[in-house]
C-alpha positions as CSV (number, residue, x, y, z in Angstrom):
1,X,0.0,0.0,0.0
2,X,1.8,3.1,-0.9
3,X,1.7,6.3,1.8
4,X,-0.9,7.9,0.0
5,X,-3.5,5.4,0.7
6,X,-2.6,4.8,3.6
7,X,-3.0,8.3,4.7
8,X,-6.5,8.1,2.6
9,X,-7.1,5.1,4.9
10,X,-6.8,6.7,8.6
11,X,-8.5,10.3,7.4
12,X,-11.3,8.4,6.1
13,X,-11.3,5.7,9.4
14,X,-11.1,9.0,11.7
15,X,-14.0,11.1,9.4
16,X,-15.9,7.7,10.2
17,X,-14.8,7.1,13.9
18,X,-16.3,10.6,14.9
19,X,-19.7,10.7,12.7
20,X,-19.9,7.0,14.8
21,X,-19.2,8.8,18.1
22,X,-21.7,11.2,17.3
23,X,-24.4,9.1,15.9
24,X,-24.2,6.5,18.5
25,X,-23.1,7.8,21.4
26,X,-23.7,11.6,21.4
27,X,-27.1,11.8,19.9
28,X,-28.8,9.0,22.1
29,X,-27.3,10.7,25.7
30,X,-28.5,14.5,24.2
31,X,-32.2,12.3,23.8
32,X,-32.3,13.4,20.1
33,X,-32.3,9.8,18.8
34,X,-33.4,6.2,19.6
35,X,-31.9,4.2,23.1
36,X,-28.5,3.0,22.8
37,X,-30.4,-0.7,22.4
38,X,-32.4,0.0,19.8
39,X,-29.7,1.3,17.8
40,X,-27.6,-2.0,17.9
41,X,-28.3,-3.4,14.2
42,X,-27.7,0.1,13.0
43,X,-24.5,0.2,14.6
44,X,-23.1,-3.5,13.2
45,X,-24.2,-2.2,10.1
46,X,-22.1,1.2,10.0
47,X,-19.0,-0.7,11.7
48,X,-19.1,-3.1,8.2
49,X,-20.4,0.0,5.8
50,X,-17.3,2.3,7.3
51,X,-14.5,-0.1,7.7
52,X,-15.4,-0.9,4.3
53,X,-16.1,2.2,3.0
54,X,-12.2,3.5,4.2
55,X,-10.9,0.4,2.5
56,X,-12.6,1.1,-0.6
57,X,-11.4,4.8,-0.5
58,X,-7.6,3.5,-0.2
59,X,-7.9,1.0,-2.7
60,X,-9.4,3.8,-5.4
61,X,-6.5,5.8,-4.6
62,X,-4.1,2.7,-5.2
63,X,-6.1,1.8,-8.1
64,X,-5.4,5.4,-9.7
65,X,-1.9,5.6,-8.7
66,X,-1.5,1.6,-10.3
67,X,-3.2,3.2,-13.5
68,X,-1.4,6.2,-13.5
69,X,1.7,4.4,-14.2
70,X,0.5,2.5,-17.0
71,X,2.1,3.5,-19.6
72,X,-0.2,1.9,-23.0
73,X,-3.7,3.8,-22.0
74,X,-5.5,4.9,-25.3
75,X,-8.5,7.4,-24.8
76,X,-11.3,5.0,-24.2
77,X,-9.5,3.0,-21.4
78,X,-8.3,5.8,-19.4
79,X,-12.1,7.5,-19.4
80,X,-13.0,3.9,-18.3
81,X,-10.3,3.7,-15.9
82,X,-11.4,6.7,-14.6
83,X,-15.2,5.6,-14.5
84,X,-13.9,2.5,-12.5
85,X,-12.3,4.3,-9.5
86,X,-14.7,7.0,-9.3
87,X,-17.1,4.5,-8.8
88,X,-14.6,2.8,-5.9
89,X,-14.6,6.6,-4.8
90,X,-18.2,7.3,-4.2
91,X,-18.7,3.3,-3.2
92,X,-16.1,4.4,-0.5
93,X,-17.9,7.6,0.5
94,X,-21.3,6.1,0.8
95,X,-19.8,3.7,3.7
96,X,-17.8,6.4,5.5
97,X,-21.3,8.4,5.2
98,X,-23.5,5.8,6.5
99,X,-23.5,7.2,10.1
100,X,-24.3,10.3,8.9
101,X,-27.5,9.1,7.5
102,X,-28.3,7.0,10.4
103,X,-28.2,10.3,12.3
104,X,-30.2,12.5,10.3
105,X,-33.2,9.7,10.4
106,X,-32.6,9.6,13.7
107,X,-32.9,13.3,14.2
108,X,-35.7,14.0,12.3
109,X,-37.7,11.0,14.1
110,X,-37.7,12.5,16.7
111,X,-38.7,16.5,15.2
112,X,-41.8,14.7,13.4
113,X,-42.2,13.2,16.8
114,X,-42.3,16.2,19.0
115,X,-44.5,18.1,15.6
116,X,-46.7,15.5,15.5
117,X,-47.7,15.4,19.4
């Protein structure tokens, strides 16, 4: 793994570790979200979606870097090279962003709750 995506790897594990911390632990205490219980599926689910999302963020910056160095790329396969790890890229994102998402339903619950009473 070169230092690049490695770097990429621990920004993207420390973006997810504090939307976690937030979502799961911050939100539930401050009674804006769902119990700590209730929450538990949701939380295996965004430990899988973020360490996987991180890894999938290092391995499109590998992947560029690998392609990068290729020497043979005509027009049409660097485009779809470029298609392949945006789509690694935004795969990756999508997993790192999962908490945040978890959150926000979480958050407005609980507005339409207190609107709806």
């Amino acid at each position: 793994m070169s230092d690049l995506a490695r770097k990429d790897l621990f920004v993207c594990l420390g973006i997810w570790l504090a939307l976690e911390i937030v979502c799961f632990a911050i939100l539930p205490v401050l009674h804006l979200g769902q119990t700590r219980s209730s929450l538990q599926g949701w939380f295996l689910l965004s430990v899988l979606m973020g360490m996987g999302g991180a890894s999938l963020m290092a391995a499109s910056t590998q992947l560029d870097q690998f392609f990068q160095f290729q020497q043979e790329i005509g027009r049409q396969n660097q485009m779809l090279r470029s298609l392949l790890v945006a789509i690694v890229s935004w795969l990756g994102l999508i997993g790192i962003g999962f908490p945040l998402l978890v959150g926000s339903l979480q958050v407005f619950g609980k507005v339409f709750e207190l609107l709806k009473s």
